[in-house]
PDB file of N, CA, C and O in Angstrom:
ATOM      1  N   UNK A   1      99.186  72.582 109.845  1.00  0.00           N
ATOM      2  CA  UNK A   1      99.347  72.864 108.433  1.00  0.00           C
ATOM      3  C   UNK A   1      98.088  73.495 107.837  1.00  0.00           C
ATOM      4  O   UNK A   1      98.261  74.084 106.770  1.00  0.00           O
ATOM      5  N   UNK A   2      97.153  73.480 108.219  1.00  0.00           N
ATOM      6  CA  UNK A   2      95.938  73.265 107.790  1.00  0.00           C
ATOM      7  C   UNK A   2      95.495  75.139 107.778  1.00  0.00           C
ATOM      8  O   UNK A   2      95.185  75.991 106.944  1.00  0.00           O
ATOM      9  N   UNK A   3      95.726  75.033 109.368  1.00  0.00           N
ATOM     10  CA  UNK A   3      95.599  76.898 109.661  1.00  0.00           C
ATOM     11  C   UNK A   3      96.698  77.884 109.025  1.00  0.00           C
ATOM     12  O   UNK A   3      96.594  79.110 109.057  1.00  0.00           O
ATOM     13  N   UNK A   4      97.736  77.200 108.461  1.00  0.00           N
ATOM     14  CA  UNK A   4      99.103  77.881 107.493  1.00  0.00           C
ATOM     15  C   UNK A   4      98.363  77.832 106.070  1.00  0.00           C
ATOM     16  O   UNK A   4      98.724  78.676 105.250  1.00  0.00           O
ATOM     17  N   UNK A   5      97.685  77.217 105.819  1.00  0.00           N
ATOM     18  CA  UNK A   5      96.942  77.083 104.435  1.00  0.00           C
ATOM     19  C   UNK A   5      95.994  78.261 104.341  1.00  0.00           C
ATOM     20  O   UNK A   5      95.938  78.991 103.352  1.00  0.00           O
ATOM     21  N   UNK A   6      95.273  78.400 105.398  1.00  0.00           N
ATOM     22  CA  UNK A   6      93.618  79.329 105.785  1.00  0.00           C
ATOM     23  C   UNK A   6      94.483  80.446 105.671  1.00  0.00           C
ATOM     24  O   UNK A   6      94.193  81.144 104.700  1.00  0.00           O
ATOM     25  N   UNK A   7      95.488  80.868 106.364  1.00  0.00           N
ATOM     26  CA  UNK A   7      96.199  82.081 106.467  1.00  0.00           C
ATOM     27  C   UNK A   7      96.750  82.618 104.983  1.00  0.00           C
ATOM     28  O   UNK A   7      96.470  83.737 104.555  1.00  0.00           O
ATOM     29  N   UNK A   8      97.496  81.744 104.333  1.00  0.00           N
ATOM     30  CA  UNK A   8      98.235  82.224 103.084  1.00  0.00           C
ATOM     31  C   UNK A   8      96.795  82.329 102.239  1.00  0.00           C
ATOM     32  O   UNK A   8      96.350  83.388 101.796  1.00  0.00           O
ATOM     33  N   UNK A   9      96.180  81.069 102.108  1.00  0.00           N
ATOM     34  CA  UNK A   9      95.673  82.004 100.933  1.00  0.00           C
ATOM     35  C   UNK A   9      94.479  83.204 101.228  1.00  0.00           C
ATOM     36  O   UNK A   9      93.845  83.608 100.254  1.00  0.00           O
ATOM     37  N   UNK A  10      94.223  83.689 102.403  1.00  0.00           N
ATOM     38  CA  UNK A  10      93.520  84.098 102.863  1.00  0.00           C
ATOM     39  C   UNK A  10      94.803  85.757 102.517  1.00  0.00           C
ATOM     40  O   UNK A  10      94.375  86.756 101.938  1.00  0.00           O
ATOM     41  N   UNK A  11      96.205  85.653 102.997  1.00  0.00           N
ATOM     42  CA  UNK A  11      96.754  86.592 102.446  1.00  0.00           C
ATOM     43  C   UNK A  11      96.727  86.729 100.766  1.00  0.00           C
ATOM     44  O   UNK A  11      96.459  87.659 100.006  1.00  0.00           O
ATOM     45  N   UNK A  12      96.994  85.828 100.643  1.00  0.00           N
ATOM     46  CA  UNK A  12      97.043  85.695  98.775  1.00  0.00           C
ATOM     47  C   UNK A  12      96.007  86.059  98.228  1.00  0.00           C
ATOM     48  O   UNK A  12      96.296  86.754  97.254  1.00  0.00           O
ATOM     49  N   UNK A  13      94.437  85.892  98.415  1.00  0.00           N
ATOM     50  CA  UNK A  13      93.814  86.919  98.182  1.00  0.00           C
ATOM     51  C   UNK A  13      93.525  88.667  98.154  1.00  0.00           C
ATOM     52  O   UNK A  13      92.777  89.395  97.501  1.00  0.00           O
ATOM     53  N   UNK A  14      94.443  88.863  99.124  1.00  0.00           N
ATOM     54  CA  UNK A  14      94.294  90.308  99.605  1.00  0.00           C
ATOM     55  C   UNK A  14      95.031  90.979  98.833  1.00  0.00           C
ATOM     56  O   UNK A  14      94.994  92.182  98.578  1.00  0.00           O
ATOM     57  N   UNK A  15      95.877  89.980  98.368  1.00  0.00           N
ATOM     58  CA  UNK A  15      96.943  90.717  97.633  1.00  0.00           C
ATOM     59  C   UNK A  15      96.962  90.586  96.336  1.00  0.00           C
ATOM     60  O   UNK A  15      97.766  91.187  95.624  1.00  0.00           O
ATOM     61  N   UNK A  16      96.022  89.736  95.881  1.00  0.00           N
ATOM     62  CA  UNK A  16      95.468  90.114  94.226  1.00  0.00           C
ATOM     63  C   UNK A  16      94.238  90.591  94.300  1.00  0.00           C
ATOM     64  O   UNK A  16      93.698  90.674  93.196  1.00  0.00           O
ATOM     65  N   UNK A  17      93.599  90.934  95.195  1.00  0.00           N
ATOM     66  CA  UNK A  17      92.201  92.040  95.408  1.00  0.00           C
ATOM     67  C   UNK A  17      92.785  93.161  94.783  1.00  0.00           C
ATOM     68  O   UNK A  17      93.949  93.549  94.678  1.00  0.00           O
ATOM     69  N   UNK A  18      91.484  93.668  94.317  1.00  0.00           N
ATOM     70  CA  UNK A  18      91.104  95.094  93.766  1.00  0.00           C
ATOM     71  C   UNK A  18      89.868  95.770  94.541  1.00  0.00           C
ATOM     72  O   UNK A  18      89.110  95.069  95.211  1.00  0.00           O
ATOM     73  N   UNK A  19      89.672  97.338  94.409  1.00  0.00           N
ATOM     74  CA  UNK A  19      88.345  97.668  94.946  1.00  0.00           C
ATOM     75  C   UNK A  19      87.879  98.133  93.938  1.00  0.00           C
ATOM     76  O   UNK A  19      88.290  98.395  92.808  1.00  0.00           O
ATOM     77  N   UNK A  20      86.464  98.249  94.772  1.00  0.00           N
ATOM     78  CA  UNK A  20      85.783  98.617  94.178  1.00  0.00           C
ATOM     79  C   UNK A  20      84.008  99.070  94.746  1.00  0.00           C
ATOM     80  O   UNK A  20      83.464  98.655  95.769  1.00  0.00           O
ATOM     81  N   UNK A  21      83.554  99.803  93.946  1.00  0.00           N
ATOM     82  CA  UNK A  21      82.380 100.485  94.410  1.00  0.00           C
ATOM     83  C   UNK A  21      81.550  99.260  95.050  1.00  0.00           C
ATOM     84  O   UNK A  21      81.615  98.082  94.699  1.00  0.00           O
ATOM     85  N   UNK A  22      80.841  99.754  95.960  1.00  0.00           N
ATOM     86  CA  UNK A  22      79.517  98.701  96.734  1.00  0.00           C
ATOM     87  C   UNK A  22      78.576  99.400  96.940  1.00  0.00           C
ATOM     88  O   UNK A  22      78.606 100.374  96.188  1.00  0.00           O
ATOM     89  N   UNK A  23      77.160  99.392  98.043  1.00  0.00           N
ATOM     90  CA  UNK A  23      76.280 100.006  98.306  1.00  0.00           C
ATOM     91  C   UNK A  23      76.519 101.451  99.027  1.00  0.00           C
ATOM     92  O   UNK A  23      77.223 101.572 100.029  1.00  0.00           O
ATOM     93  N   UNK A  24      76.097 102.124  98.629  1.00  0.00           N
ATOM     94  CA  UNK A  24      75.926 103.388  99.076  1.00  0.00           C
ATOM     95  C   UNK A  24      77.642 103.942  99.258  1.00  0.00           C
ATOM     96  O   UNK A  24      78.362 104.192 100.225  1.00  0.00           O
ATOM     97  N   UNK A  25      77.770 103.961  98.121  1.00  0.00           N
ATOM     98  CA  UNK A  25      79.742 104.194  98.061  1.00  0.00           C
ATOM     99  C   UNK A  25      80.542 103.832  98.596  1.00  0.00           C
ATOM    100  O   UNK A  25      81.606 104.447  98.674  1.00  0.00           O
ATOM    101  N   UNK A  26      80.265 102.434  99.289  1.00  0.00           N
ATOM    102  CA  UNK A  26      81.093 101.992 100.158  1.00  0.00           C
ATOM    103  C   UNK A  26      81.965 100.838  99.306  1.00  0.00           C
ATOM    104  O   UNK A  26      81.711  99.975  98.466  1.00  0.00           O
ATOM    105  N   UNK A  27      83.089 101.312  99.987  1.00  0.00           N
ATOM    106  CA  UNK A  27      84.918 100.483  98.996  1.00  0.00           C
ATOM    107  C   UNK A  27      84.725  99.207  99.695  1.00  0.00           C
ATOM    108  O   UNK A  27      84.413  98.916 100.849  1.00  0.00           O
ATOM    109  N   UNK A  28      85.073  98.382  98.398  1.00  0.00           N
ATOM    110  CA  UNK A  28      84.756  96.919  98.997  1.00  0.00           C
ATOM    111  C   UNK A  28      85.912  96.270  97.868  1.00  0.00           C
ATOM    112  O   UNK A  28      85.873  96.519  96.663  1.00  0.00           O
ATOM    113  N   UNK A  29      87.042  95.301  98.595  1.00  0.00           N
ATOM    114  CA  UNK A  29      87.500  94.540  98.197  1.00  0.00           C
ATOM    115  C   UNK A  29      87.133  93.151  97.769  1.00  0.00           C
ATOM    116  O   UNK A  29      86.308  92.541  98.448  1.00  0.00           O
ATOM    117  N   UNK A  30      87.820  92.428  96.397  1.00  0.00           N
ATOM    118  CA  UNK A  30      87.209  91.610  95.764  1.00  0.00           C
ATOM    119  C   UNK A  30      88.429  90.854  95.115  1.00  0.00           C
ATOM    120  O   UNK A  30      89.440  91.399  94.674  1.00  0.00           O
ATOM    121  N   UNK A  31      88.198  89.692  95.129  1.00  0.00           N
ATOM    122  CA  UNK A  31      89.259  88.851  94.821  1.00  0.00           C
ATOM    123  C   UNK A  31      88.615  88.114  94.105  1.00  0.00           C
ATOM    124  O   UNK A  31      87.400  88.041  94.289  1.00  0.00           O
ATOM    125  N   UNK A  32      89.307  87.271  92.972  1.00  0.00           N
ATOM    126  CA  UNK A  32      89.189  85.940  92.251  1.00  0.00           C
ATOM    127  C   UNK A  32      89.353  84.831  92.960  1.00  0.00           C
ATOM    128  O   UNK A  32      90.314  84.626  93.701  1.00  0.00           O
ATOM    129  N   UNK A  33      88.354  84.009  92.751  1.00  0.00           N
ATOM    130  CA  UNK A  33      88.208  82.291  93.652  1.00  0.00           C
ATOM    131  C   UNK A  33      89.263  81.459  92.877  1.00  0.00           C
ATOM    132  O   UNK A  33      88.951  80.891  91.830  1.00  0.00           O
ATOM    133  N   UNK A  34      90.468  81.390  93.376  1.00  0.00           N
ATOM    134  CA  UNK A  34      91.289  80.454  92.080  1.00  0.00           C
ATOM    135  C   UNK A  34      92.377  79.589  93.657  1.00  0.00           C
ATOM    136  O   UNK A  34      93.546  79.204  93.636  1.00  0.00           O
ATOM    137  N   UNK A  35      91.535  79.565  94.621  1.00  0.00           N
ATOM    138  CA  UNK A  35      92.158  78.545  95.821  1.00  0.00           C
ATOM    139  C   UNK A  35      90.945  77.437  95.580  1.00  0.00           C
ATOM    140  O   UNK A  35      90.115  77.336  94.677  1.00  0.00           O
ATOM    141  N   UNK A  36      91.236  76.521  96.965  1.00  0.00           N
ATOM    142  CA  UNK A  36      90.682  75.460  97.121  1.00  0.00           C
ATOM    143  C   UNK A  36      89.476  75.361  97.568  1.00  0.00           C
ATOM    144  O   UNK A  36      89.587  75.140  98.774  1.00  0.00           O
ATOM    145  N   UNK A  37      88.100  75.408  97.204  1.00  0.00           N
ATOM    146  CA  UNK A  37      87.269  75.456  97.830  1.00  0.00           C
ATOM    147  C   UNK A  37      86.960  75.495  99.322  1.00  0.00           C
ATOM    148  O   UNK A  37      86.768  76.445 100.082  1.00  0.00           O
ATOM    149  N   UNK A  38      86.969  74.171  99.513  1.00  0.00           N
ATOM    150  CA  UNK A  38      87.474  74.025 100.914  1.00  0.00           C
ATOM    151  C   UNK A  38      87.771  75.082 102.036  1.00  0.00           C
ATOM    152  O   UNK A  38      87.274  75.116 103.162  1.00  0.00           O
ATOM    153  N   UNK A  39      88.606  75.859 101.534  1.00  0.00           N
ATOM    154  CA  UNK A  39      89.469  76.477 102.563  1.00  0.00           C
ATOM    155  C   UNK A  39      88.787  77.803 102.109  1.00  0.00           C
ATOM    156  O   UNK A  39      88.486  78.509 103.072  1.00  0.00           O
ATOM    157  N   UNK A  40      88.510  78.252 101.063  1.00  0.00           N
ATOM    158  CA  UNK A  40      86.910  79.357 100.785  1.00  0.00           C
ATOM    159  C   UNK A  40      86.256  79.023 101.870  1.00  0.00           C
ATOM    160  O   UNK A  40      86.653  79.394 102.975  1.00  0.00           O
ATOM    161  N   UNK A  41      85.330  78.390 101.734  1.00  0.00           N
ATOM    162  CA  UNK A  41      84.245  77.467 102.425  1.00  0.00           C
ATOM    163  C   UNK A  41      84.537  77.965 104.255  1.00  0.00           C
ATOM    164  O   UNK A  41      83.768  78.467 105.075  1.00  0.00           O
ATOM    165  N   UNK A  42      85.744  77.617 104.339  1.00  0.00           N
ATOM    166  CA  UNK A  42      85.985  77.905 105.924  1.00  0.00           C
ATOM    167  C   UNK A  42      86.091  79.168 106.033  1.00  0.00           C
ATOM    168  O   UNK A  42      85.290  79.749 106.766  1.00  0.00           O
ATOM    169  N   UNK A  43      87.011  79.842 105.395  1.00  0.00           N
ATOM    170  CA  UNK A  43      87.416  81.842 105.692  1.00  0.00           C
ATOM    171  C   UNK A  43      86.171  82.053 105.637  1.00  0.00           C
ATOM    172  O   UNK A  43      85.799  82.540 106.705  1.00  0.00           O
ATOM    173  N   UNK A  44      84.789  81.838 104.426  1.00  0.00           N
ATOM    174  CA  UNK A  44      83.552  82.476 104.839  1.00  0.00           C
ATOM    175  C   UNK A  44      82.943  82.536 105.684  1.00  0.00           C
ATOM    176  O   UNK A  44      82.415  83.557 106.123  1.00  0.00           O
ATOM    177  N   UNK A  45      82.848  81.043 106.273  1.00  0.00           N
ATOM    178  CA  UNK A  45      82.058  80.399 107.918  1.00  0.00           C
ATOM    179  C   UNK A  45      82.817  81.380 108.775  1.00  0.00           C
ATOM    180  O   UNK A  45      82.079  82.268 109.200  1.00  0.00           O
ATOM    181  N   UNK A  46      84.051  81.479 109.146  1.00  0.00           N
ATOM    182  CA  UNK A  46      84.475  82.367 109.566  1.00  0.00           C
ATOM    183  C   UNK A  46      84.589  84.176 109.759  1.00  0.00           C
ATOM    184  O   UNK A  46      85.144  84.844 110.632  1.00  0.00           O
ATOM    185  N   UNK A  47      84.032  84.463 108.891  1.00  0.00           N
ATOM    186  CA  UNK A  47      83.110  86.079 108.406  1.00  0.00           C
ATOM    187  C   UNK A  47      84.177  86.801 107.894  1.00  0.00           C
ATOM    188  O   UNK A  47      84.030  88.020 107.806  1.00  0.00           O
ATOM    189  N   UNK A  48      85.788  86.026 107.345  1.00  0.00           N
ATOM    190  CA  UNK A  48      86.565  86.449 106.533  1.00  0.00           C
ATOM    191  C   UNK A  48      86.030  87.448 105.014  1.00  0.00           C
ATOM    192  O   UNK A  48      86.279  88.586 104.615  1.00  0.00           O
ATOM    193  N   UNK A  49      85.318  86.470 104.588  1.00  0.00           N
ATOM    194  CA  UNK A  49      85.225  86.580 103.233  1.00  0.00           C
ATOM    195  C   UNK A  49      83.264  87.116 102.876  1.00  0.00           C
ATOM    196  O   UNK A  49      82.410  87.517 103.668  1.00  0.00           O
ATOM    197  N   UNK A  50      83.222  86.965 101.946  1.00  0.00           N
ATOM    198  CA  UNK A  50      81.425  86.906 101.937  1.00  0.00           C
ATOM    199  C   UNK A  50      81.327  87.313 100.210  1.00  0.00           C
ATOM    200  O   UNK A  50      82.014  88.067  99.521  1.00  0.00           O
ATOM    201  N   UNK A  51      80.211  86.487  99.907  1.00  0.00           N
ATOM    202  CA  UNK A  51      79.728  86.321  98.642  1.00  0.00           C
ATOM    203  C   UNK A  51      79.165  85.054  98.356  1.00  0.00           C
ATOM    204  O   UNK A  51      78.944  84.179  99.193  1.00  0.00           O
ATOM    205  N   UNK A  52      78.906  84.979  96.941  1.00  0.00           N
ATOM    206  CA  UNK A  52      77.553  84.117  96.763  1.00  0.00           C
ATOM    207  C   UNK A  52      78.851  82.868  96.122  1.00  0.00           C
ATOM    208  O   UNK A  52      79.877  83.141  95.499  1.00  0.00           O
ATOM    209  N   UNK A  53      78.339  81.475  96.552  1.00  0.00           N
ATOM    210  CA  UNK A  53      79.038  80.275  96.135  1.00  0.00           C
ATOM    211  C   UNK A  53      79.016  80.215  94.813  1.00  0.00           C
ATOM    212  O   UNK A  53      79.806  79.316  94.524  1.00  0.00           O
ATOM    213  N   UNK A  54      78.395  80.822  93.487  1.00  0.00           N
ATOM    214  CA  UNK A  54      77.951  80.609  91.911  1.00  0.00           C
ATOM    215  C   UNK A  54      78.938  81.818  91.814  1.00  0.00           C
ATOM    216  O   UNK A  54      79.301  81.811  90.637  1.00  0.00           O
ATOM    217  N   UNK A  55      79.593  82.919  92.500  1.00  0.00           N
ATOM    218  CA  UNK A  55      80.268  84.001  91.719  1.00  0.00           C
ATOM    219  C   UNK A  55      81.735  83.496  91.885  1.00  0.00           C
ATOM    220  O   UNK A  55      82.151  82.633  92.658  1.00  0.00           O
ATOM    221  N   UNK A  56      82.464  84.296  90.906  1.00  0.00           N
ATOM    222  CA  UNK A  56      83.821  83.673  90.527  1.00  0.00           C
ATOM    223  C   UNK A  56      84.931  84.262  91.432  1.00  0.00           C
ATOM    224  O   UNK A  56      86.130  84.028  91.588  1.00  0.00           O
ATOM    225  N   UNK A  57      83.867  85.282  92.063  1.00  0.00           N
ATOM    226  CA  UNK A  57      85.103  86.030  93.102  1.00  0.00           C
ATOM    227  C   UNK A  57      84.370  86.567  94.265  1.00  0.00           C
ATOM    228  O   UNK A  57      83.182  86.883  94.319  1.00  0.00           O
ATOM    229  N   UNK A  58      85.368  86.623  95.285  1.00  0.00           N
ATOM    230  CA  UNK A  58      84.933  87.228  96.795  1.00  0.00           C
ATOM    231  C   UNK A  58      85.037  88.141  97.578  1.00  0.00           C
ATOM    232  O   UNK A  58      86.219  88.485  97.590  1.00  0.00           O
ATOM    233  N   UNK A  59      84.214  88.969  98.518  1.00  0.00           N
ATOM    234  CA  UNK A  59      84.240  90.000  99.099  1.00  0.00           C
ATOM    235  C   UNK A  59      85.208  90.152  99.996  1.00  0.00           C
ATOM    236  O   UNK A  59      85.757  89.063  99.825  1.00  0.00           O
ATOM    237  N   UNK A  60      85.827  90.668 100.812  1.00  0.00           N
ATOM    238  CA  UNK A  60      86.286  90.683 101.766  1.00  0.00           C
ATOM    239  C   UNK A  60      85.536  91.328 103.115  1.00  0.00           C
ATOM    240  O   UNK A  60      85.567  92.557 103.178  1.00  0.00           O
ATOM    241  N   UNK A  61      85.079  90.841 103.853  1.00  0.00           N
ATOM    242  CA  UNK A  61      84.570  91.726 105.331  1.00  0.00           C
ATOM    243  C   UNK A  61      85.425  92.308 106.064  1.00  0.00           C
ATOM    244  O   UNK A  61      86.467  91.658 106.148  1.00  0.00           O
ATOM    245  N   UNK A  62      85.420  93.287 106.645  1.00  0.00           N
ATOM    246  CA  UNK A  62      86.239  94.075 107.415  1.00  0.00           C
ATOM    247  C   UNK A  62      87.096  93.513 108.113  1.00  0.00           C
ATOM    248  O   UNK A  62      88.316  93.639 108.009  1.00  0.00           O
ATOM    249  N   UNK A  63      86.446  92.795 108.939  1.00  0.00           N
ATOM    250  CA  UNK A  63      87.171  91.485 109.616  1.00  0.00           C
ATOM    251  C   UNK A  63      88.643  91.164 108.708  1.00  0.00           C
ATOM    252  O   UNK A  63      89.821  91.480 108.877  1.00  0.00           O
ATOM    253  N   UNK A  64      87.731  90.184 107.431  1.00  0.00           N
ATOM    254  CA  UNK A  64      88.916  89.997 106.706  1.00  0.00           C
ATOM    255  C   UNK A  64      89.820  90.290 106.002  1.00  0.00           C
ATOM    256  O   UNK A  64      90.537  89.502 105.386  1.00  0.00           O
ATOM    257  N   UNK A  65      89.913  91.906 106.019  1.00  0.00           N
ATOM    258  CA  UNK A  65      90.667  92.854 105.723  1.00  0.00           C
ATOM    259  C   UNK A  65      91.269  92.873 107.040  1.00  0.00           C
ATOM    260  O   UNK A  65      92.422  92.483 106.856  1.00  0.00           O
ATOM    261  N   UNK A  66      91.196  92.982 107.586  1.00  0.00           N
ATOM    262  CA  UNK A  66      92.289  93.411 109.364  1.00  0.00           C
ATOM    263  C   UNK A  66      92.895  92.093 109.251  1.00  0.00           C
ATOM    264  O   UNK A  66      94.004  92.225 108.735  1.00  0.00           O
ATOM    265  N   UNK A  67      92.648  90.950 109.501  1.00  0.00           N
ATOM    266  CA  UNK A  67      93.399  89.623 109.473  1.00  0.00           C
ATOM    267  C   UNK A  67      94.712  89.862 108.516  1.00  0.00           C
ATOM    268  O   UNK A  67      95.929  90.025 108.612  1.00  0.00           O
ATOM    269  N   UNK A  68      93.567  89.768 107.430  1.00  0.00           N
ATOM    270  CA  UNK A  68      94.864  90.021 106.069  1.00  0.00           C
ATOM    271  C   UNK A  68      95.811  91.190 105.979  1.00  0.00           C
ATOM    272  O   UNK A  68      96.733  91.063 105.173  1.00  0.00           O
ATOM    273  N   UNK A  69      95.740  92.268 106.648  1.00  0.00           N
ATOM    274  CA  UNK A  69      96.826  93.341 106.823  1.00  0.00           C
ATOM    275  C   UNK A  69      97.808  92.418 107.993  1.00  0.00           C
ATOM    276  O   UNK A  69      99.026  92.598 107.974  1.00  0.00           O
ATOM    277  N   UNK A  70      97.138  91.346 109.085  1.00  0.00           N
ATOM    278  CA  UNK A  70      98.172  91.375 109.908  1.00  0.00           C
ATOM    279  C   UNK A  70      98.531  89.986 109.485  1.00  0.00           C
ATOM    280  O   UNK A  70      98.943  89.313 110.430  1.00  0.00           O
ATOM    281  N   UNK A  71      98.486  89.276 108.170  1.00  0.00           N
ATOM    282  CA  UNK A  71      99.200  88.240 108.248  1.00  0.00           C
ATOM    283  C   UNK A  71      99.902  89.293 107.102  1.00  0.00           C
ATOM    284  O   UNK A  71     101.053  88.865 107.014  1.00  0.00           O
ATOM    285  N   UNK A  72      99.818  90.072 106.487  1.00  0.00           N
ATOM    286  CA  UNK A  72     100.729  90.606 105.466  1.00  0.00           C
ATOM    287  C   UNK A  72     102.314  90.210 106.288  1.00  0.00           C
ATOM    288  O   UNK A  72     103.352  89.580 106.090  1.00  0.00           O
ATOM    289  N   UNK A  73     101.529  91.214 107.485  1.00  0.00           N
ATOM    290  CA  UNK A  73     103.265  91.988 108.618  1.00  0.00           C
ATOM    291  C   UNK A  73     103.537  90.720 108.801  1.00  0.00           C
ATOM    292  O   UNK A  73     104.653  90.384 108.404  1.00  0.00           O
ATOM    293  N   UNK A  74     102.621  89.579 109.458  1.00  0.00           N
ATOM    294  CA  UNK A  74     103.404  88.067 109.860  1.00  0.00           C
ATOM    295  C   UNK A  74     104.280  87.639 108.643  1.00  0.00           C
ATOM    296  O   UNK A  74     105.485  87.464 108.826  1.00  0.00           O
ATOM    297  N   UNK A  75     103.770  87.477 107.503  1.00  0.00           N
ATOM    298  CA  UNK A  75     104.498  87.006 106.553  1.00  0.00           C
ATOM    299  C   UNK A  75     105.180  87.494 105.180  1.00  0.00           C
ATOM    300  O   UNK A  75     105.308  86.833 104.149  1.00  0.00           O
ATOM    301  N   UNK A  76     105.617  88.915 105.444  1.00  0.00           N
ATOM    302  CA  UNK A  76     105.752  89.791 104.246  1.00  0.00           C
ATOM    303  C   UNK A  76     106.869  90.725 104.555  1.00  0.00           C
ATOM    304  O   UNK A  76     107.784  91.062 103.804  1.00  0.00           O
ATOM    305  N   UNK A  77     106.541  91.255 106.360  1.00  0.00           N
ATOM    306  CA  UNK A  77     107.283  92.250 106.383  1.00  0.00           C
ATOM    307  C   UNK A  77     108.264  92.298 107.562  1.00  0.00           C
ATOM    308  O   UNK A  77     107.684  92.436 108.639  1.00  0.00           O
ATOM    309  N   UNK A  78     109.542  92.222 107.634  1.00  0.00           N
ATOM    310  CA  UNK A  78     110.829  92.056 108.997  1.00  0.00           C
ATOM    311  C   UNK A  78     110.155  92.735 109.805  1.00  0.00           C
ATOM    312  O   UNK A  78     110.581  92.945 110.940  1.00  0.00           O
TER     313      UNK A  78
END
């Protein structure tokens, strides 16, 4: 149950992300922190996510952009 949790909201972020400008023009997705800490806490340890614990929203790493396109197809698309 636990890794069905990491996954959805790990999709559920991706899918209320927006981009937006980063260093040296590089597109960087960004989501609002409105899950469970916790399970933040892990997608980051994991190199899903990245940003500072005091901001209200999170980066996505490349990484966690590829995950999140392929749990889209796991859970979105026949």
């Amino acid at each position: 149950m636990e890794e069905n949790i990491k996954e959805l909201t790990l999709l559920l972020l991706y899918l209320t992300s927006w981009e937006e400008e980063g260093y040296k023009d590089q597109k960087l997705k960004r989501s609002w922190k409105t899950f469970r800490y916790e399970v933040l806490d892990e997608l980051n340890e994991e190199g899903l996510l990245s940003g500072s614990k005091k901001a209200k929203s999170v980066y996505f790493t490349e990484k966690g952009e590829k995950k999140a396109e392929k749990l889209k197809k796991k859970y979105l698309e026949d």
